[in-house]
Structure formats: structure tokens, C-alpha cells
C-alpha positions as CSV (number, residue, x, y, z in Angstrom):
1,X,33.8,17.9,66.6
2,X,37.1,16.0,67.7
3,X,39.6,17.5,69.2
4,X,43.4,16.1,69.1
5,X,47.1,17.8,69.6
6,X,49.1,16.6,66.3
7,X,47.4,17.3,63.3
8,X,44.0,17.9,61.5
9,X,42.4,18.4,58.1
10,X,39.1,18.8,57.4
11,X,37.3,18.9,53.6
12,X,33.8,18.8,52.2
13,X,34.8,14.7,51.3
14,X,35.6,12.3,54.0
15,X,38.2,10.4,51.3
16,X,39.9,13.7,50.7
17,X,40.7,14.2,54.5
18,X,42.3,10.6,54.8
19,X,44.0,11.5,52.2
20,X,45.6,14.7,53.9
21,X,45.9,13.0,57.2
22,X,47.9,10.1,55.6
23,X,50.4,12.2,54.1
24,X,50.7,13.9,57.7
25,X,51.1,10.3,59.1
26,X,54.0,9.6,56.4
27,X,55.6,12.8,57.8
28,X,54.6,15.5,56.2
29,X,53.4,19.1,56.6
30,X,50.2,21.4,56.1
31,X,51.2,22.5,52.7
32,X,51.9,18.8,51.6
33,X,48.8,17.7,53.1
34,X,46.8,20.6,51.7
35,X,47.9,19.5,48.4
36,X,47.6,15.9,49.1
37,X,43.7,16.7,50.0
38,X,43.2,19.4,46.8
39,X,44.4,16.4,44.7
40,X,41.9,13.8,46.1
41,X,39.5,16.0,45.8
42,X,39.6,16.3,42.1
43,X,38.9,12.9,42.0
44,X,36.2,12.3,44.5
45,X,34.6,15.4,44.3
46,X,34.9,16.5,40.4
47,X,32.0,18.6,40.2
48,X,33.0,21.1,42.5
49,X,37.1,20.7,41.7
50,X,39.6,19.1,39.8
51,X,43.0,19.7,37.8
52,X,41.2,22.5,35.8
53,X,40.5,25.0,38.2
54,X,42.0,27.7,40.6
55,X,43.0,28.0,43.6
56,X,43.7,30.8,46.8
57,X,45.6,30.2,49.6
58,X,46.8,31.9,53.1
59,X,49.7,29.7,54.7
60,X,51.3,30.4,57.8
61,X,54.6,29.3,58.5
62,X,55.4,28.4,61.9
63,X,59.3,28.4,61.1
64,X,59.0,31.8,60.0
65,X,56.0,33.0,61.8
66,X,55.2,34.4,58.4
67,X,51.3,34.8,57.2
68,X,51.6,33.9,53.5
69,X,49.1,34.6,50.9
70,X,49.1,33.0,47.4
71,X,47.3,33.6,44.3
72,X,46.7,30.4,41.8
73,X,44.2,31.8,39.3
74,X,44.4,31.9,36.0
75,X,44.3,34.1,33.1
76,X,41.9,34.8,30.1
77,X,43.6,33.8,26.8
78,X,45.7,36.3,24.5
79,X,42.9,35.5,22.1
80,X,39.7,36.4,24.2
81,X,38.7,39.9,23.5
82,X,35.9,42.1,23.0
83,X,35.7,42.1,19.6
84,X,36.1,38.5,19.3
85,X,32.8,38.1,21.3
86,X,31.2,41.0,19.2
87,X,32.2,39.2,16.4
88,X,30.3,36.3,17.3
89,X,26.9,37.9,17.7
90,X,27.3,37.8,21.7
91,X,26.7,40.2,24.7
92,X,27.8,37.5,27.2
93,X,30.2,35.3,27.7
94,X,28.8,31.7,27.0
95,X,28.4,30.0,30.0
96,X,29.4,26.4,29.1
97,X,31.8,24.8,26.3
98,X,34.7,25.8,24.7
99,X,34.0,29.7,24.1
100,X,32.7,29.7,27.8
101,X,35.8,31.9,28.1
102,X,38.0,28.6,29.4
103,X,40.9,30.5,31.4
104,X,44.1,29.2,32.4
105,X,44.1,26.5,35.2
106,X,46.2,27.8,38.2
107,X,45.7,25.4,40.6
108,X,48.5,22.5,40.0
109,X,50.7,25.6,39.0
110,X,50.1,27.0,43.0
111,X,50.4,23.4,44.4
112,X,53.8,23.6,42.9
113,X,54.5,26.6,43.8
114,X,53.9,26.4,47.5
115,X,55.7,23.0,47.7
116,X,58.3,24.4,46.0
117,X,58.5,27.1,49.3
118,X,57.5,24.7,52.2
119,X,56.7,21.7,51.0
120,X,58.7,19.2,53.2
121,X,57.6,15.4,51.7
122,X,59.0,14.3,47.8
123,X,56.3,15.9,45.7
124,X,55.3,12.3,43.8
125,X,54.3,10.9,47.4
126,X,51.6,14.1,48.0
127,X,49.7,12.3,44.3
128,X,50.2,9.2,45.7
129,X,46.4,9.2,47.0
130,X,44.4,10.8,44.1
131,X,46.2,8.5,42.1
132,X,45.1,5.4,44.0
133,X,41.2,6.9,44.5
134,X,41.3,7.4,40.7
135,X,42.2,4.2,40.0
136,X,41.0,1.6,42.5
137,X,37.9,3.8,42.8
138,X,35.4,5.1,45.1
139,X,32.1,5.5,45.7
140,X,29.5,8.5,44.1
141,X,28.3,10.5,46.8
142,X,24.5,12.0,46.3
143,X,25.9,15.3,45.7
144,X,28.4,14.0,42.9
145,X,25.4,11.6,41.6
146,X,23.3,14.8,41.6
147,X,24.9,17.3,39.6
148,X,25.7,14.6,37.2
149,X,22.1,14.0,36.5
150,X,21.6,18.2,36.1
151,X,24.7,18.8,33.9
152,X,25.1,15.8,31.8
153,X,23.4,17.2,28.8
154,X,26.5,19.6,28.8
155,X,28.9,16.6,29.4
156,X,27.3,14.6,26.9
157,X,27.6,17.7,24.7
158,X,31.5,18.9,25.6
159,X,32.8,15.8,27.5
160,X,32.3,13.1,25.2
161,X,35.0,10.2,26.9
162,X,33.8,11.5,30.5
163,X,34.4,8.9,33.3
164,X,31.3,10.8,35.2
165,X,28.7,8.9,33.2
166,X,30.2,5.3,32.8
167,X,29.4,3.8,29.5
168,X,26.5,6.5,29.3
169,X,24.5,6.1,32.3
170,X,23.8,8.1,34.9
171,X,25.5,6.5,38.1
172,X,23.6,6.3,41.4
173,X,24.9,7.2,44.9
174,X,27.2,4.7,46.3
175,X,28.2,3.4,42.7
176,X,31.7,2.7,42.4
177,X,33.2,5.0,39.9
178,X,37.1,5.0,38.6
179,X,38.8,7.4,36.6
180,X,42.1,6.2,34.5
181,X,42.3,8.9,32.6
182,X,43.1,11.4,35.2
183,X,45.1,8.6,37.0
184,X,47.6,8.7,34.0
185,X,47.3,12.3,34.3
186,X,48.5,12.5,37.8
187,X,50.8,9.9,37.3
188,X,52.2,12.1,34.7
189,X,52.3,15.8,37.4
190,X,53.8,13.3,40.0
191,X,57.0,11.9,38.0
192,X,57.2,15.5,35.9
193,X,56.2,18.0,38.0
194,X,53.4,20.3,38.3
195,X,55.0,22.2,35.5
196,X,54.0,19.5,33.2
197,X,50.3,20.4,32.7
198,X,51.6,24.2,31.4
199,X,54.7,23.1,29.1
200,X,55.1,19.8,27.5
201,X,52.8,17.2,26.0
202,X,49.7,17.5,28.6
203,X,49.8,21.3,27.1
204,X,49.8,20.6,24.0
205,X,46.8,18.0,24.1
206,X,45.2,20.7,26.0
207,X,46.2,23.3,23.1
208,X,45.4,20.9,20.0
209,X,41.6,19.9,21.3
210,X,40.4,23.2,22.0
211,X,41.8,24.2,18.8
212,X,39.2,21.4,17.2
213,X,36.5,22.7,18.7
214,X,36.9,26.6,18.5
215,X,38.1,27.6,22.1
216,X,40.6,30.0,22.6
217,X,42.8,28.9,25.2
218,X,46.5,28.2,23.7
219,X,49.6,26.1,24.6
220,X,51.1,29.7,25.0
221,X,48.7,30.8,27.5
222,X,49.3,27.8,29.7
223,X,53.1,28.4,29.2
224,X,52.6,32.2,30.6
225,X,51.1,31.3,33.5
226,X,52.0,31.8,37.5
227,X,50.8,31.7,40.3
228,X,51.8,35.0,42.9
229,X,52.3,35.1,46.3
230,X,51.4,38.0,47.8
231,X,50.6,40.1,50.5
232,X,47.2,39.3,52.6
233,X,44.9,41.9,53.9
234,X,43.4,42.4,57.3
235,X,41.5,43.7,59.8
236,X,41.0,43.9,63.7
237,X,37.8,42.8,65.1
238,X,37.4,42.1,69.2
239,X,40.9,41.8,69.6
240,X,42.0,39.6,66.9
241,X,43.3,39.7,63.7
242,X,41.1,38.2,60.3
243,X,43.0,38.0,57.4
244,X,42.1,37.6,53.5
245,X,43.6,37.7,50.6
246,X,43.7,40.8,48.2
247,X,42.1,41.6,45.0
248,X,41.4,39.9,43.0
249,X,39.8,37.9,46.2
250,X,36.9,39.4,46.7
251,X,37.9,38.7,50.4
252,X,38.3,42.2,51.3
253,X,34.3,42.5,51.6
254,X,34.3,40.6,54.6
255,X,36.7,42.8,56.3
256,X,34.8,45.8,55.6
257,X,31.9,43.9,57.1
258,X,33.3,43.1,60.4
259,X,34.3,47.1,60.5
260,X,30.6,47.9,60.0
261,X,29.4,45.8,62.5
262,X,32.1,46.3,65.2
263,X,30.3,49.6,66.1
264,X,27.3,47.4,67.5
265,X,26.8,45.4,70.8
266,X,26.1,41.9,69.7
267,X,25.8,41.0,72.9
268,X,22.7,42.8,73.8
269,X,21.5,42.2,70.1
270,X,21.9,38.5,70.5
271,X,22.3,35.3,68.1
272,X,19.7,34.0,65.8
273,X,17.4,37.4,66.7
274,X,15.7,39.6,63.7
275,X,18.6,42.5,65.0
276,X,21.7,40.0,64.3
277,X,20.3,38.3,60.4
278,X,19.1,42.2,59.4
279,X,22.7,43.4,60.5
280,X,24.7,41.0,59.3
281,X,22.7,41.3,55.5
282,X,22.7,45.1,55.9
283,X,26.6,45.1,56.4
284,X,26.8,42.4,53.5
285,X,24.9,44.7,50.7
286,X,27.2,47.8,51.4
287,X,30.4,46.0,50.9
288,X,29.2,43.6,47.9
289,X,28.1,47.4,46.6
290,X,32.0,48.6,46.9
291,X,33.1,44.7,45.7
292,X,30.9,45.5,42.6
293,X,32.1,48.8,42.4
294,X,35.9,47.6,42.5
295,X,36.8,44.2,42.2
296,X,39.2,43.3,39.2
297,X,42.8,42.4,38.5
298,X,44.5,44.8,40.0
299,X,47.0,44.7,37.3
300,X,44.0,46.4,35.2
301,X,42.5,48.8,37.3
302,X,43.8,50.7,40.5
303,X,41.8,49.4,43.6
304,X,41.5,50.9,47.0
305,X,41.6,48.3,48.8
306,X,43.5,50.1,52.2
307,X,40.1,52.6,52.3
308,X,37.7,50.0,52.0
309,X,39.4,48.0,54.5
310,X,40.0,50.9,57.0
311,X,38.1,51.2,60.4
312,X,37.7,55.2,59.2
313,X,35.7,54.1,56.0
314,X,33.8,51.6,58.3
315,X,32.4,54.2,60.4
316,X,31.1,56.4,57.6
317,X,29.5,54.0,55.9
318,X,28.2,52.7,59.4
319,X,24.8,55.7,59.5
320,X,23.8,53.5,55.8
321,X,22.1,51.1,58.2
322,X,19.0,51.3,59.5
323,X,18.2,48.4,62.2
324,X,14.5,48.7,61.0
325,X,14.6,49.0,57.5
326,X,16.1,46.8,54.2
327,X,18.6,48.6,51.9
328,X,17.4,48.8,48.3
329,X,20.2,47.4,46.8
330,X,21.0,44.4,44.4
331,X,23.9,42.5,43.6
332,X,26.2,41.2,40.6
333,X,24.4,37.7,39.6
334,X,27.4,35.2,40.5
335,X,27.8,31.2,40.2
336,X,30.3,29.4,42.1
337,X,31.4,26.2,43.2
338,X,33.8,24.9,44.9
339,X,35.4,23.2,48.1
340,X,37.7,24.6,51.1
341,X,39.9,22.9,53.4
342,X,41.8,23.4,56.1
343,X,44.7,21.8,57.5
344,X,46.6,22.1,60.3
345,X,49.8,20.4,61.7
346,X,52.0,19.2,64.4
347,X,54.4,22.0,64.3
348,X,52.2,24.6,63.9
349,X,51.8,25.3,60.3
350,X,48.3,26.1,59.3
351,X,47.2,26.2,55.6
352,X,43.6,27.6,54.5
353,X,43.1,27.1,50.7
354,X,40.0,27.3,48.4
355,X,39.4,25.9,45.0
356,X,36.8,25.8,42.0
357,X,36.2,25.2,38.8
358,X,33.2,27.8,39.0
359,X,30.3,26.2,37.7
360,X,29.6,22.7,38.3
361,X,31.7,21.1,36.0
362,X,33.6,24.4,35.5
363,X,33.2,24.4,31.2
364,X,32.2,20.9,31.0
365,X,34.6,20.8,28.3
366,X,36.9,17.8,28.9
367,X,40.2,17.0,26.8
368,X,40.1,13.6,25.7
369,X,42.6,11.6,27.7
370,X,42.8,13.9,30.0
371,X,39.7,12.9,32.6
372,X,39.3,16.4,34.1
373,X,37.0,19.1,33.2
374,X,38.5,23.2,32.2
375,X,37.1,26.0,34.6
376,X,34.4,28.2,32.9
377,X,36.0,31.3,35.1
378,X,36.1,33.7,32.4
379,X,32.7,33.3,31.9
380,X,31.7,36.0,34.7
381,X,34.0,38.7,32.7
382,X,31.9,41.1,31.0
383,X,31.4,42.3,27.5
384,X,30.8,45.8,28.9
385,X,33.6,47.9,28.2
386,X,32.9,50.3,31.0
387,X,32.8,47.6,33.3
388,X,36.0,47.2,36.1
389,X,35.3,43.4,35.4
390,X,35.1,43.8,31.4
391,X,37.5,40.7,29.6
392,X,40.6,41.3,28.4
393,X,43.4,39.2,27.2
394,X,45.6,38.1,30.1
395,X,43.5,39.2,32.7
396,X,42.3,37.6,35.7
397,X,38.8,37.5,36.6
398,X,36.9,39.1,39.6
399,X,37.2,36.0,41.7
400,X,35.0,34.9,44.3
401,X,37.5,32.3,46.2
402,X,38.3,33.6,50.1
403,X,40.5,31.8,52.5
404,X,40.8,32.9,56.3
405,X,42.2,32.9,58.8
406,X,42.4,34.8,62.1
407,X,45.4,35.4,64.1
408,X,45.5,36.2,68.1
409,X,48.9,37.7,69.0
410,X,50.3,36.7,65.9
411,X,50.0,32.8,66.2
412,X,46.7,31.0,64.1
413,X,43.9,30.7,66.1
414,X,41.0,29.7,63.8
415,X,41.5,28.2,60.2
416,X,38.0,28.9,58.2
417,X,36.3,28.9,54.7
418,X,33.6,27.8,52.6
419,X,32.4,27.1,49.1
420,X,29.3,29.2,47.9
421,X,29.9,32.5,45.8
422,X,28.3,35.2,47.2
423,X,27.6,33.2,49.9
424,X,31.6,33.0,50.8
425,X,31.9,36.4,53.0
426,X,28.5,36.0,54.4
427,X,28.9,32.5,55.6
428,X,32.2,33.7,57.1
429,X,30.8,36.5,58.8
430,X,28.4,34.1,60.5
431,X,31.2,31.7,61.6
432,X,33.3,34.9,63.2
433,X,30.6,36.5,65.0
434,X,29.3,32.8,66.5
435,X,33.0,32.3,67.1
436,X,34.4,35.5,68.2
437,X,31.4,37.7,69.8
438,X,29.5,34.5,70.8
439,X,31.9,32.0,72.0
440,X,30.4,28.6,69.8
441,X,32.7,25.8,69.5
442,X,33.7,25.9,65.3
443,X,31.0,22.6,65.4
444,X,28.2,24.0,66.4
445,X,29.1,27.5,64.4
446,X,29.1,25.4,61.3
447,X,25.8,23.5,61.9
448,X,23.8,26.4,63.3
449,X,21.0,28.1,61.0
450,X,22.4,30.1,57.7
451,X,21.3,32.3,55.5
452,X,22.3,33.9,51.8
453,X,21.7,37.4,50.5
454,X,22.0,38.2,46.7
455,X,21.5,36.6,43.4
456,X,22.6,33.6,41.6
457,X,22.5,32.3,38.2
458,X,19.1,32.7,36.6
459,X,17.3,35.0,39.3
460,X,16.1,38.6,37.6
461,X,16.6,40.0,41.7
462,X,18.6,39.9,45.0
463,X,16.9,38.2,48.0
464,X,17.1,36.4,51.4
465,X,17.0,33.2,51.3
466,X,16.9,31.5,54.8
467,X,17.1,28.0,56.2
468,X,14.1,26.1,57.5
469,X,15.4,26.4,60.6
470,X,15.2,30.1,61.3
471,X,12.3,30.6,63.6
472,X,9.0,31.9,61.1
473,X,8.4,34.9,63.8
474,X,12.4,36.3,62.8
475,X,11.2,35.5,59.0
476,X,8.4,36.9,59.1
477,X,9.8,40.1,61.3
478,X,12.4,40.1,58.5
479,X,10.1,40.1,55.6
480,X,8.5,43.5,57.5
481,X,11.9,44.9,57.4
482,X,11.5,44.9,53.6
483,X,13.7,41.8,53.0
484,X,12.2,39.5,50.1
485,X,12.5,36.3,52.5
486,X,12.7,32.9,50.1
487,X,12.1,29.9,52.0
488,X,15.1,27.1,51.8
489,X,15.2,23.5,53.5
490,X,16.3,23.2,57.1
491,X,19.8,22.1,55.8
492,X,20.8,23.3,51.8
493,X,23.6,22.9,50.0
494,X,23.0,26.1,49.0
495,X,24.4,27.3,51.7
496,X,27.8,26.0,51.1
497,X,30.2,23.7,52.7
498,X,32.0,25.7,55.5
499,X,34.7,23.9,57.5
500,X,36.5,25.3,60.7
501,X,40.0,24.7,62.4
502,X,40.3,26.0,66.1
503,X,44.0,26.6,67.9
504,X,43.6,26.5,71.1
505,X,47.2,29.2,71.9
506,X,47.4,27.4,75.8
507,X,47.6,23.9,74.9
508,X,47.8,23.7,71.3
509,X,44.5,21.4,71.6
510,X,42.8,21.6,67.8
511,X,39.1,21.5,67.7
512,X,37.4,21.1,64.3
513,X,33.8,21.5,62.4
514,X,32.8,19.9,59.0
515,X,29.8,20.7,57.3
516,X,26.9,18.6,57.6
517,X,25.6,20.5,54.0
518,X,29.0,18.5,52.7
519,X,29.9,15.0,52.6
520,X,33.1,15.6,54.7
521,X,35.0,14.7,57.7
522,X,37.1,15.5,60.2
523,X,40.7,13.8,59.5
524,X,42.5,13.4,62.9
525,X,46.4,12.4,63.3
526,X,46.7,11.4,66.9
């Protein structure tokens, strides 16, 4: 935890946040940190981000006092339909390589886009960083060496000229690893804009290699693309204000969860007790069943997002839990990964952006040249025609990225997010309560005990899977509750990377908390 008056930025990568905090040295803003940060990222941190993926963000603007909310995913390709899929013999989207339903990358778009708005340094000097990591190089970190070693049959397979397995081997934490390719790459966004990737000659490698090996995406769809700003949802809860972004964020969910549980004392129920874990899963399961019920684009399909978020629709679906007994219900198998980070500055603005490639290693499908990976995205669209989430050409995907942020009379008073899925509104709702009902500095909230309901890739059912730390007296009383209790280490990655901004509204004193699941840091501008 540090705690320091002029600026802050805090990522799952310690390199990433020096990053950000040197561009808020050299002058510049949140949003030019933010982006400063996102771009190191995809450099230090490829399996979780990169060039290739999307990205969500809520920025306020202290100029303006304005809440903005911005939407930087892509779309699936003009050519990825149903049929095509039937026509292949498939009832699912393939979950790797080039037909692993590659969608447009929306994340330099939005990084554009938002500098564009409020950026405040010369866009070249926000690349500066990622360009220098990528090529002066820096060292693996275990969890980078790590889901090399699990995916690099499918990089070997799709990423033939990858950097992440220099000259073929396998390389061990603390290797120094360099990345030209996507050095010339940046250089390339930083002296032609973020435009570049979508319209020129990085489009149309992208366009002619995909071609060659039977994906879908075009030059076309790339040129189609932008990103949206729009309007960001909320709710009230103890007298502030949490806000998300709207579908196709599946951030609404935990709204509708903080509705649910508002009804209840969590006082007298207390933190880390059986009560507070069964409540906060129970509360989880009925809005993932309304997320799973609901969440598209909402170009596609007509959402009610205002009911679901709405304290009236919180207290009828309030009598579904019962403090002494598990809900029945299951959940939409999702993947996800990806990193969050907050930023905060000197004159108040505050930016909270997520972003992912999906998988790890998103596709793995790399364009020669290019040295970043495609997002496999479109890969958690359906086939199922009857399905809200069923593919369709130009249509973005249910999306699991959430970025918060809660305002107290208006002004930013906590920053938040985290990698992990499912695990995105759960890990939130844990950071909020320990925050706002229990008074834990945004450190500790971060390292205490977590937990994840619901199912990932590969499991046939939903289940609870709790940290090592959690007493075995609350597991077990869980387990009697009807919860199907999985064991996990005392500290998993599993749980995501959650990182934390606090405001203090008095003295303008920032307080942050990084992940100890993450290889990150607190970046601090004195």
C-alpha cells in the first residue's frame, strides 16, 4: 500500500506501472498514462494482452466532472456466420487458430480514441515505453514463462515466427526476452496513428495472412471498426455511487448484486463468516442467471438493462435466497484473461480500463512480422440460433471485461478491477463490501481470502472454489449448505489480478492495492 498526493498507477506488471508513472512524470494525464501502461503491457505481459485484443474503459474527467464510459471491442467478421460454421461440420466455435472466430481488435482503436478526447501528451511519446521494453527487453516473469510452456503447442502450431519461444525453446523465469517485431509495430501506431493497424499496410498484412490460412477476418472488417463511447450504468449502495459499463459489459451483474445484498446487515453477518461467502455466491448465481439470460450486443437484441439494475427488481428477486441453503443453478462455461489497471492523476482525472485477448494467447494465431497475437473473442459466440449470444456478422460478443469505479458526491472515490471471467463481478463484489460495509484499506481488501463461483473452460458443472485460506470450519459449513466446495491454494492466480485506487475527497491523499496473485506494482509520482 503507498499512499502519495500527485499521481498513481497500479497494473498486474511492475514494468507496465513505470511505464504509466513516467509518462505522468513527463507531464501527462490519466488517459495518456493509461495508454502508456496498456501498451507496456502488451509487451511484458503478452499472454494476458497485447495489440490484438479489446479493451473497456470508464474515465472521469476532472475538467468536466464528466463520468465517461467507452467501448473498444471488436466485431465478428462480415464473413463469420452460422452456415459457415455448419458448413464446416462444427457445433462450436473452435477455440484456437484462425477459425477460432478471430474478431476485430478494438483496443489501439479505443486508445486512439480517448486520446483523441483527453489525451493531453503527443500520442508518439505515450509508445515511447513499450517500444523501448520491446526492444531493449525485459525479463519473463513465472506467469509469462508458465503459460508459455501450457500453450506453446498452439503457438508452435499458429505462431510460427513467435518471439515467446526464442529460437524454439521454452524460456525460464527471469530470461531476458525482446520483441522486434512488435517494436516496428509500435513504432509504426506511434508515427501513423492508432488508425494505422485498421487501414493501411499493417491491415493489409493482417488481411493477406489470414487469408493463407483460412480465417475470416478481412482488411474491411478492420476498416469498419470503432470504438463507442457511451453511457455507464449504476447503482447506489451505502451511500455511494458504483458504476459500470453497459451491455455488452457484463458489468451490470454486479450492480444487481450489490441491490440484492443491500437488504442485509453485513455488519451483524460479519467478514470471512459462512453468512457473508453463501451471500455473496447466492447474489452472484441470480444475476449471472439474468447475465445469461440477456447479455449480447445490444445492437442485436433489446436488453433491460434499467430493470435489472433497479433497486425494485433487487428486492423481488431478494426472497430467491435462502441464508441456509445453495441455489441449484449453473452457469455459462466462460474463459478469460486479461489485466486491469488503474490510474489516477494529479488533477483529478481517474481512468479504470480493462483488456484481454480472452484466452491466453487470445487465438495464438500470430501475423508474421507483426509480433502480437489476434484475440480468440468470437470464440464464446454460439452456434445456437436461439441463443441471445448466437454469432453473427458484425456483432460483438457477450463480453466479460468490467471496469469500476465508485463515486461519493460525484467526485472518484475508489478506482477498481480485475482480470478473471466470471470471476470479474465476484471479485468486485468482494473488494466493495470489504471496502464500503467493512472499512479495509484497498491493500488489505485485495490480499484478503477469495473465492470463485461458476465454471470455466473444460468443467461439465458450476462450483465453489475457495482459497486455502478460508477457515475448513466455513468450508466445511459451506459444503453443508449444498455448495460443491473445490479446494484451491492459499493464493491462485485463479483468482485474478484485482488492483485498487482509493481517493481520499478531504485531502486528496491516494492509497493503492496491487495484487499479490499478479506480478504488479504500485507506480507512485511524488
Amino acid at each position: 500500500m503507498s499512499k502519495v498526493t500527485t499521481g498513481m498507477v497500479v497494473c498486474p506488471h511492475r514494468l507496465a506501472s513505470a511505464a504509466g508513472a513516467e509518462i505522468l512524470r513527463a507531464g501527462g494525464n490519466a488517459i495518456d498514462a493509461a495508454i502508456a501502461t496498456q501498451a507496456a503491457l502488451g509487451v511484458v505481459y503478452p499472454h494476458m494482452t497485447g495489440l490484438g485484443g479489446d479493451a473497456f474503459w470508464l474515465i472521469y474527467d476532472a475538467a468536466s466532472s464528466d463520468l465517461l464510459g467507452l467501448n473498444g471491442s471488436g466485431c465478428a467478421a462480415q464473413a463469420a456466420t452460422l452456415s459457415f460454421y455448419r458448413d464446416q461440420g462444427l457445433t462450436q466455435i473452435p477455440q484456437r487458430g484462425p477459425l477460432g472466430a478471430i474478431t476485430v481488435p478494438g483496443a489501439v482503436d479505443s486508445w486512439g480514441v480517448a486520446h483523441g478526447r483527453l489525451g493531453h501528451l503527443p500520442w508518439a511519446e505515450l509508445l515511447r515505453p513499450a517500444i523501448a521494453l520491446a526492444t531493449e527487453g525485459y525479463p519473463a516473469t513465472g506467469s509469462q514463462a508458465y503459460w508459455i510452456r501450457q500453450d506453446q503447442a498452439d503457438l508452435k502450431e499458429h505462431a510460427a515466427s513467435s518471439p515467446f519461444l526464442p529460437k524454439g525453446t521454452l524460456p525460464q523465469p527471469g530470461q531476458q526476452l525482446t520483441n522486434p517485431d512488435l517494436a516496428a509495430t509500435l513504432e509504426t501506431l506511434a508515427r501513423a496513428g492508432a488508425q494505422s493497424l485498421y487501414q493501411g499496410a499493417l491491415a493489409e498484412r493482417i488481411d493477406a495472412h489470414l487469408k493463407t490460412v483460412g480465417g475470416l477476418l478481412t482488411a474491411e472488417d478492420l476498416a469498419a471498426h470503432a470504438s463507442d463511447w457511451v453511457n455507464p450504468i449504476a447503482t447506489s449502495y451505502r451511500g455511494h455511487t458504483v458504476w459500470q459499463l453497459p451491455p455488452n459489459s457484463q458489468g451490470f451483474t454486479v450492480l444487481q448484486a450489490l441491490n440484492l445484498i443491500e437488504g442485509y446487515d453485513l455488519q451483524a453477518i460479519g467478514h470471512s463468516t459462512a453468512d457473508y461467502y453463501h451471500l455473496l455466491v447466492e447474489a452472484t448465481k441470480i444475476a449471472f442467471a439474468d447475465r445469461d439470460r440477456w447479455l449480447t450486443d445490444p445492437d442485436f437484441a433489446p436488453i433491460p438493462t434499467e430493470q435489472l439494475i433497479s433497486k425494485a427488481y433487487g428486492d423481488r428477486r431478494r426472497s430467491q435466497i435462502d441464508m441456509g441453503q445453495a441455489q441449484a443453478l449453473s452457469a455459462t462455461a466462460i474463459g478469460g484473461d486479461s489485466v486491469y489497471t488503474a490510474v489516477v492523476d494529479g488533477a483529478g482525472n481517474a481512468v479504470s480500463v480493462i483488456q484481454s485477448l480472452y484466452f491466453d494467447f487470445g487465438s495464438a494465431v500470430m501475423v508474421p512480422g507483426t509480433g502480437f497475437v489476434l484475440q480468440n473473442r468470437g470464440s464464446f459466440f454460439s452456434l445456437n440460433a436461439d441463443q441471445i449470444n448466437c454469432l453473427a456478422p458484425r456483432k460483438r460478443c457477450f463480453h466479460t471485461l468490467m471496469p469500476a469505479m465508485v463515486l461519493t458526491h460525484n467526485r472518484p472515490e475508489w478506482v477498481l478491477g480485475t482480470m478473471g471471467g466470471e470471476g470479474q463481478p465476484q471479485t468486485q463484489l468482494a473488494l466493495l463490501t470489504r471496502v464500503l460495509d467493512y472499512g479495509f484499506d484497498p491493500q488489505t481488501a485485495v490480499d484478503l481470502p477469495r473465492w470463485l463461483w461458476g465454471r470455466t473452460w473444460g468443467d461439465t458443472s458450476s462450483g465453489l472454489t475457495l482459497e486455502g485460506r478460508i477457515p475448513a470450519p466455513i468450508r466445511g459449513e459451506l459444503q453443508r449448505r449444498g455448495h460443491a466446495v473445490k479446494a484451491a491454494p492459499d493464493w491462485t492466480e485463479k483468482m485474478g489480478h484485482a488492483q485498487m485506487i482509493h481517493i481520499d475527497l478531504t485531502t486528496g491523499t491516494l492509497q493503492g492495492g496491487c495484487d499479490r496473485r499478479s506480478d504488479g506494482a504500485i507506480a507512485c509520482v511524488p
